[in-house]
N, C-alpha and C positions, 0 to 999 in steps of 0.2 A: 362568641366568647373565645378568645383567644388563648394557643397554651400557657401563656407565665399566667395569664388571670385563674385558669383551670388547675394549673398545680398547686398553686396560692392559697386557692380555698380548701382544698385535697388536703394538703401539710397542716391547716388549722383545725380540720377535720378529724385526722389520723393523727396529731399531736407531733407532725415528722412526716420525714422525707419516706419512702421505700426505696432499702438500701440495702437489704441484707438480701440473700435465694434460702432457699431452704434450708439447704445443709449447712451455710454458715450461722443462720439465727440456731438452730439444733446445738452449732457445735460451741456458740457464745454461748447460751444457756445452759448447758449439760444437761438438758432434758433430750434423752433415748427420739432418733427418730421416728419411730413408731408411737410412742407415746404421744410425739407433737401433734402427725397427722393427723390421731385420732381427733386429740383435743381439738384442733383448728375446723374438721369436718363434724365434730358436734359441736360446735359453737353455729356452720349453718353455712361455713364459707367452702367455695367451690376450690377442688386440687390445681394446686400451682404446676408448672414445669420446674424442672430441675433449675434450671441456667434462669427462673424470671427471677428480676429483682421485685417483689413484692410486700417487704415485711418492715415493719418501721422495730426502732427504737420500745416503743410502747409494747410491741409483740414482742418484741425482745422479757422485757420486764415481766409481763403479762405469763410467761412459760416459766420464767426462774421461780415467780412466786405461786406456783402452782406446783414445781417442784419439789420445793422449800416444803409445802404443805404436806406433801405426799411421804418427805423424808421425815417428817417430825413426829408422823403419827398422827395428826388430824385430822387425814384422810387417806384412803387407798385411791391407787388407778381408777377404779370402775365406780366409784362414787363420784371421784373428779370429773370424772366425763358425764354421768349424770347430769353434775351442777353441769357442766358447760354445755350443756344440750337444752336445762330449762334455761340457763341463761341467754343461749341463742335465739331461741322460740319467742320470749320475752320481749329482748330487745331488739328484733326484726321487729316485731310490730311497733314496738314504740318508736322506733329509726322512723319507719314508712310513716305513720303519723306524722311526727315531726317536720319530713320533709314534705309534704301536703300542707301542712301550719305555712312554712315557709314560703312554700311555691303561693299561698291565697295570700302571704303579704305582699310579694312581689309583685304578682297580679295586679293585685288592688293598690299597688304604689311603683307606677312604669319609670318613673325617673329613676328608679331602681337597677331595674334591666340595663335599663338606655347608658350608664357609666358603669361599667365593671370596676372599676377602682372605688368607686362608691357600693356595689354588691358585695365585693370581699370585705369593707372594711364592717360590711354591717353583720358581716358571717361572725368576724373576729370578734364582735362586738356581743349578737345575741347567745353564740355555741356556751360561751362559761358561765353566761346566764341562767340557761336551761340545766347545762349540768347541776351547776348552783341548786336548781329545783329541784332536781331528781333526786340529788344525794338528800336535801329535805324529806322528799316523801319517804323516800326509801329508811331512813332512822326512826322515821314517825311508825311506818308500818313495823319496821322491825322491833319498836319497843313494846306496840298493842298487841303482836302478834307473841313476841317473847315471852311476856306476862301471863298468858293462859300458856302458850307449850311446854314451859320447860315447872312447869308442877304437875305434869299430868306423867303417869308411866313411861318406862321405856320403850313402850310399842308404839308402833303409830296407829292404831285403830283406833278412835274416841266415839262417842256417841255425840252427833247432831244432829238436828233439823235438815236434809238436804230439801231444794224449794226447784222449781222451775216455774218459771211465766214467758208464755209467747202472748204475739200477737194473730189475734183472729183474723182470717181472711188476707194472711201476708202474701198468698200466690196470686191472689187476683188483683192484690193492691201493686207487688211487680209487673203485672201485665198492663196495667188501666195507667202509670206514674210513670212522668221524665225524672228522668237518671235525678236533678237537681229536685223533685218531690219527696224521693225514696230518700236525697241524701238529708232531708228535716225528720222525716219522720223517723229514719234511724236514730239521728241526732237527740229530738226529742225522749225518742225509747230509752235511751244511753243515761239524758242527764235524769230521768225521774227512775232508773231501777236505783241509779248513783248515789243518790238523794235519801229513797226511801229505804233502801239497806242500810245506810250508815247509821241514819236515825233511827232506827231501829236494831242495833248494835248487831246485825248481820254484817258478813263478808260477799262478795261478788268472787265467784269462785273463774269465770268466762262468759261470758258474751259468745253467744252460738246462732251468726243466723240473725232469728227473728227471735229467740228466747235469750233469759239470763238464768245463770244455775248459780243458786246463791245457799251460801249455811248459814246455818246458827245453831248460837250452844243453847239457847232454852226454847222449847215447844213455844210459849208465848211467844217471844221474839219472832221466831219463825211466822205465825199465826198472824202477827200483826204486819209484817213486811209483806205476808202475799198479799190480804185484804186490802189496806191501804196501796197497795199497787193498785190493782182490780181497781178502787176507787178513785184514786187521781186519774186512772188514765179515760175515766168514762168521763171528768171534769175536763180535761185537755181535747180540743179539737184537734191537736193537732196526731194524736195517740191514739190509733186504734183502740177497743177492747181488748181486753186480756184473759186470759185463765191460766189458773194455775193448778201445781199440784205438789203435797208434803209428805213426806216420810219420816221417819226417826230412828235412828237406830244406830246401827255400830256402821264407824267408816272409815276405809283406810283415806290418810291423808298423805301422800306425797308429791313434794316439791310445788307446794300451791293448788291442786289439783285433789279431787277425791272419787274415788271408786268403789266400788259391790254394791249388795245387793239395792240398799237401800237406794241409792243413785238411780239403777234399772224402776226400782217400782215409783221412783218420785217423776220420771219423765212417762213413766206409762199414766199414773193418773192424769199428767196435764193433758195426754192424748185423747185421753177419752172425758175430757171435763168441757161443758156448754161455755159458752161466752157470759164474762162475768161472776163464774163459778172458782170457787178452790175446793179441790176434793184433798182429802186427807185417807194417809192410812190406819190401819186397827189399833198402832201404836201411838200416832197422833190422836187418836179419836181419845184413847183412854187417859192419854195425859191432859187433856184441855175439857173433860165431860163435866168435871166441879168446875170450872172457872168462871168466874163471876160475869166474865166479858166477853165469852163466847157460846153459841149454841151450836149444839152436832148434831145433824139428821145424816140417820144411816141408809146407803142405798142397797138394791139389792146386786148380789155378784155377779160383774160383765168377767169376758174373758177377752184379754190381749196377751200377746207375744209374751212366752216367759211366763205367764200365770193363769193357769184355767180360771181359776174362781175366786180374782181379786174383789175384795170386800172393802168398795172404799165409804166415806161419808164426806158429806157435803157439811165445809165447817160457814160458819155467818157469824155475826155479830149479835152478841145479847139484846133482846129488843127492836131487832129489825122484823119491820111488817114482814107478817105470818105470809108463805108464798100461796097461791092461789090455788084451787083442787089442780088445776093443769099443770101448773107446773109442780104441783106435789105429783103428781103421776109419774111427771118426765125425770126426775131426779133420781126417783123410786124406781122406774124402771132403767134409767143408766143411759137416755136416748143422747148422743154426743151430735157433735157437727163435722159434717164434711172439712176439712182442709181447705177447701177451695169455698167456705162460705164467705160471702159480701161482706168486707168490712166497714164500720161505721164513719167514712171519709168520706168528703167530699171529692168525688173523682169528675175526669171527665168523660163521657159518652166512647167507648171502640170509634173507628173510622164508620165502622160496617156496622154500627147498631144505631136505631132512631134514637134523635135527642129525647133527653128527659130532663121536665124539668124537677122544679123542687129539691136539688142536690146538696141543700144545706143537712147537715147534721142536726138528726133530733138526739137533743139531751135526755136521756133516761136519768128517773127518779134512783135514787140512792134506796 
């Protein structure tokens, strides 16, 4: 690709040329250079030289109305860099995403590549598209989310549901999977937590790995998004099993993100919960013990990281088959799974281990 075609796509990118250095976009916006630096290295981006020319028009803008903000009272400094650090974080991944979408249209369409006059005009064509979309979601989220924050107190601690769910046997499924295996089964993982949090009027708080850490404002809610995980993914071949684990309690909420205690004990129960299992804590237990559509078996108290003698219970579904004396023992006594247990995939054979066959996926009963 050539450079007029490479800046072409660059300036529809960045909305503009890079035309300003440092000190003159600072001295156009009357935002303090120290202020800017900061701003510009939590947003995520690497320090310029004095003398490069690096900064468009839109980073021009982008600093005044951040200034603007700061003089009116709507914000201080150290809040502003805040937002621009979760904003950074945010849209680095969504950027990387995006440019992966694009790079597998091109891919999968080479008449694409082969005319750069045809690549840039399709850049100029999809970028305001996508924006178009973002700015959608982004109103949509900000209205559902508006509507419970802004009637709740002026603290940020609220009481929810925090949940986690991984996937069972994710080490050995990296080791045994080509790169294009891991990248369905992630894929898969992605759209069913997507799916069954929304439906379940839960939030998706991150994507960690091989887990999802998800809230909700009522115990049910919460209760029903871990279960019907656990259950879709045992119905999906393409989805390992799962286990999860619940909490309740007070939680700080900032910038998208949640933290204390309740957090630590909802990722220790997933730790220690069997495949196919949701363990709950004393506070979930007591909120869901009348509820018509669930049933709570108490275990006895394991000890992990953080908690000598956590006391969780094993939550199920009203009227599901009574579990067997064996696995009433193993619940009872708290027996968990290695990390490294078999996940229910279809894999193929190490180089260095004998074929096996029968490597279809047995369905377990619900």
């Amino acid at each position: 690709m050539n450079g007029e075609i490479q800046q072409r796509i660059e300036d529809v990118l960045l909305g503009g040329s890079r035309r300003y250095t440092r000190a003159e976009v600072t001295a156009r916006s009357g935002v303090p250079e120290e202020r800017a630096r900061q701003l510009w290295h939590s947003l995520g981006f690497a320090a310029v030289t004095d003398d490069a020319r690096e900064f468009t028009d839109g980073d021009l803008r982008a600093l005044r109305t951040a200034n603007e903000l700061i003089h009116s009272g709507l914000t201080d400094p150290d809040q502003a860099t805040s937002v621009a650090r979760m904003l950074g974080q945010h849209m680095s991944r969504l950027a990387e995403s995006q440019v992966e979408l694009l790079r597998g249209i091109i891919i999968a369409n080479p008449e694409l590549a082969a005319d750069e006059r045809q690549l840039t005009r399709f850049v100029e064509r999809i970028v305001p598209d996508l924006e178009q979309l973002q700015d959608f979601a982004w109103r949509r989220h900000l209205a559902a989310y508006a509507g419970r924050a802004l009637v709740r107190p002026d603290d940020n601690a609220v009481d929810l549901v925090v949940g986690f769910a991984d996937m069972v046997g994710f080490t050995v499924l990296t080791r045994r999977s080509t790169e294009d295996e891991l990248v369905r089964v992630v894929d898969g993982f992605d759209a069913l937590t997507a799916e069954v949090v929304a439906e379940n009027h839960g939030r998706i708080v991150k994507m960690i790995g091989d887990e999802v850490l998800f809230v909700a404002d009522e115990p049910a809610h919460g209760a029903e998004i871990a279960l019907t995980l656990l259950e879709r993914a045992e119905e999906d071949p393409g989805v390992p099993s799962l286990r999860a684990g619940l909490a309740h309690g007070r939680v700080l909420s900032r910038f998208g993100d949640v933290y204390g205690s309740v957090v630590n004990l909802a990722s220790r129960l997933t730790s220690v919960a069997r495949p196919g299992t949701v363990l709950i804590d004393r506070s979930m237990a007591h909120e869901l013990a009348e509820h018509p559509d669930y049933q709570v078996r108490h275990r006895r108290p394991v000890s992990v990281r953080g908690y000598a003698r956590l006391r969780p219970s094993v939550l199920r579904r009203a009227g599901d088959e009574a579990p067997s004396l064996l696995e009433s023992a193993v619940e009872l006594l708290g027996i968990g799974m290695d990390e490294d247990t078999t996940p229910h995939l279809p894999l193929e054979p190490d180089d260095d281990a004998p074929a096996r066959s029968g490597s279809t996926r047995r369905k377990r009963s619900r």
